[in-house]
C-alpha positions in Angstrom: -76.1 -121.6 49.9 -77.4 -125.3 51.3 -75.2 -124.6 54.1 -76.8 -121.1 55.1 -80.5 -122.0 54.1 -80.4 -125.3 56.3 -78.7 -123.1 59.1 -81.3 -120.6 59.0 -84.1 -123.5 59.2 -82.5 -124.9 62.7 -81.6 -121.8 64.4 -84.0 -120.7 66.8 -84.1 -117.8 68.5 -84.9 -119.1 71.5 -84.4 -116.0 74.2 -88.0 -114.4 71.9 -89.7 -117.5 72.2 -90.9 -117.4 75.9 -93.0 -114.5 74.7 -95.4 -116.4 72.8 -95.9 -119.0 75.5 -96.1 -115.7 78.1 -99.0 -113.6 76.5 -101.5 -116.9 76.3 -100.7 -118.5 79.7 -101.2 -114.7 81.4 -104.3 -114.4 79.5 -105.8 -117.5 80.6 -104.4 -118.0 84.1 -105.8 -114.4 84.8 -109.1 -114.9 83.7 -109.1 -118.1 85.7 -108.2 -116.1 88.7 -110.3 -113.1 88.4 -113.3 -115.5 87.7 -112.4 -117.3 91.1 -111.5 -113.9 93.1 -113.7 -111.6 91.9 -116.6 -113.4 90.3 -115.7 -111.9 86.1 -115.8 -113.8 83.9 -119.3 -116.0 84.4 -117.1 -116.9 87.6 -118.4 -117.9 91.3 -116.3 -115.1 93.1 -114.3 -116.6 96.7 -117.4 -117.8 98.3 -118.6 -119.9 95.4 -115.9 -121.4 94.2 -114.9 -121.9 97.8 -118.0 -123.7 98.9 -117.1 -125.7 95.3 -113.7 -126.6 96.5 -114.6 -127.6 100.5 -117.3 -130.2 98.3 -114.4 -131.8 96.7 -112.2 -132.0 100.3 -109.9 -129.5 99.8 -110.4 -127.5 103.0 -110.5 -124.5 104.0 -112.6 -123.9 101.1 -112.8 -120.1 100.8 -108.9 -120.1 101.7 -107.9 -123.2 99.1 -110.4 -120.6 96.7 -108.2 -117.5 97.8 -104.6 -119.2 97.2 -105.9 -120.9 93.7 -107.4 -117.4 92.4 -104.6 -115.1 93.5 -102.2 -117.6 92.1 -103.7 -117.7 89.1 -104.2 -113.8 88.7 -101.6 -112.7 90.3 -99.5 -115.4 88.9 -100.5 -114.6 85.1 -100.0 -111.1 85.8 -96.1 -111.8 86.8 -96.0 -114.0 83.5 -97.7 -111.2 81.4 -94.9 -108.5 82.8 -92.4 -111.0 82.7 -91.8 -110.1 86.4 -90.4 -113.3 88.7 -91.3 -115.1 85.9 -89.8 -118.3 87.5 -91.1 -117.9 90.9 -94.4 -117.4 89.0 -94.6 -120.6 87.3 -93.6 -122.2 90.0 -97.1 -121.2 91.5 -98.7 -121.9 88.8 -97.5 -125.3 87.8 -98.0 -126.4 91.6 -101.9 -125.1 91.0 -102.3 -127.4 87.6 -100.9 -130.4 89.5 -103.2 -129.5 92.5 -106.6 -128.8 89.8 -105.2 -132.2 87.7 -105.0 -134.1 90.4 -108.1 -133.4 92.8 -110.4 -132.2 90.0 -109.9 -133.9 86.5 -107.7 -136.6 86.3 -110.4 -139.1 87.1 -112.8 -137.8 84.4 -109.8 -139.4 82.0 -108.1 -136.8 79.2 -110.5 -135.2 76.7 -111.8 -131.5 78.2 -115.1 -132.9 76.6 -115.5 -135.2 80.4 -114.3 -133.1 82.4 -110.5 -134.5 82.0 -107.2 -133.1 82.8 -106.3 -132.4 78.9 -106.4 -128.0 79.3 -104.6 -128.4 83.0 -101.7 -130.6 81.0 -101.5 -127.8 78.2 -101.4 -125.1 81.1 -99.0 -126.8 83.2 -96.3 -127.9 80.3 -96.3 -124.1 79.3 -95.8 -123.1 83.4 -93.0 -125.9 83.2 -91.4 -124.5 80.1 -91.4 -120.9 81.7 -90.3 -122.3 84.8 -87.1 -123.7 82.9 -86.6 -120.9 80.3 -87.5 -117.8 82.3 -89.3 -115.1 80.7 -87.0 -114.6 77.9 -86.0 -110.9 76.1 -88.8 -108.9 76.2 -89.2 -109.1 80.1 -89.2 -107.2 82.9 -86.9 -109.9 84.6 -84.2 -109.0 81.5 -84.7 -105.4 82.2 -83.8 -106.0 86.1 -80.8 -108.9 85.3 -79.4 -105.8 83.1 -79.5 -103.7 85.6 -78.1 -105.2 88.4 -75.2 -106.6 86.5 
């Protein structure tokens, strides 16, 4: 009875748990993205954030605006569908280093300064995703049980 209750405590299911990380990160990464792309959101749109980006030195604005936005977007839509799931974070977790490292890591941690506290959250679930793949309830499962 121990046995079976303490079993049933440390198993995980692990292939389901992707999907919680998966519906959160697509959510945010493609607001983020339409906000930059398309101006939703309260967002700038290309130009804006694109003048933004060439006044922190990283040039070509409007194209360093286009590759962050459609990464993003596009990026959380691929982690939504659990579609090239691991390309996909890939993408993304090279835009969180990029936006931590040019944008809020000298502002210090808290989100409150401007710090690099949401872009850690953002890029450690990228980074799990990245090493876990999208898990069962994928489109990338649906395709690997196909081909095989």
């Amino acid at each position: 009875m121990m046995n079976t209750l303490l079993k049933t405590a440390l198993t995980s299911p692990s292939s389901w748990a992707p999907l919680a990380l998966r519906l959160p990160l697509a959510i945010i990464f493609m607001a983020h993205g339409a906000q930059k792309l398309f101006g939703w959101f309260g967002g700038y749109g290309l130009e804006g954030t694109g003048q933004w980006m060439a006044s922190i030195g990283l040039e070509p604005g409007v194209a360093m605006a286009f590759l962050a936005g459609s990464g993003e977007f596009f990026g959380g839509l691929a982690i939504l569908l659990g579609l090239l799931t691991r390309p996909a974070a890939l993408v993304l977790s090279i835009t969180m280093l990029v936006a931590i490292f040019s944008v809020h890591f000298s502002h210090g941690l808290f989100l409150s300064n401007g710090g690099y506290e949401f872009g850690l959250a953002l890029l450690a679930g990228s980074v799990s995703l990245l090493v876990s793949g999208a898990g069962r309830l994928s489109l990338d499962n649906l395709l690997l049980k196909r081909l095989a």
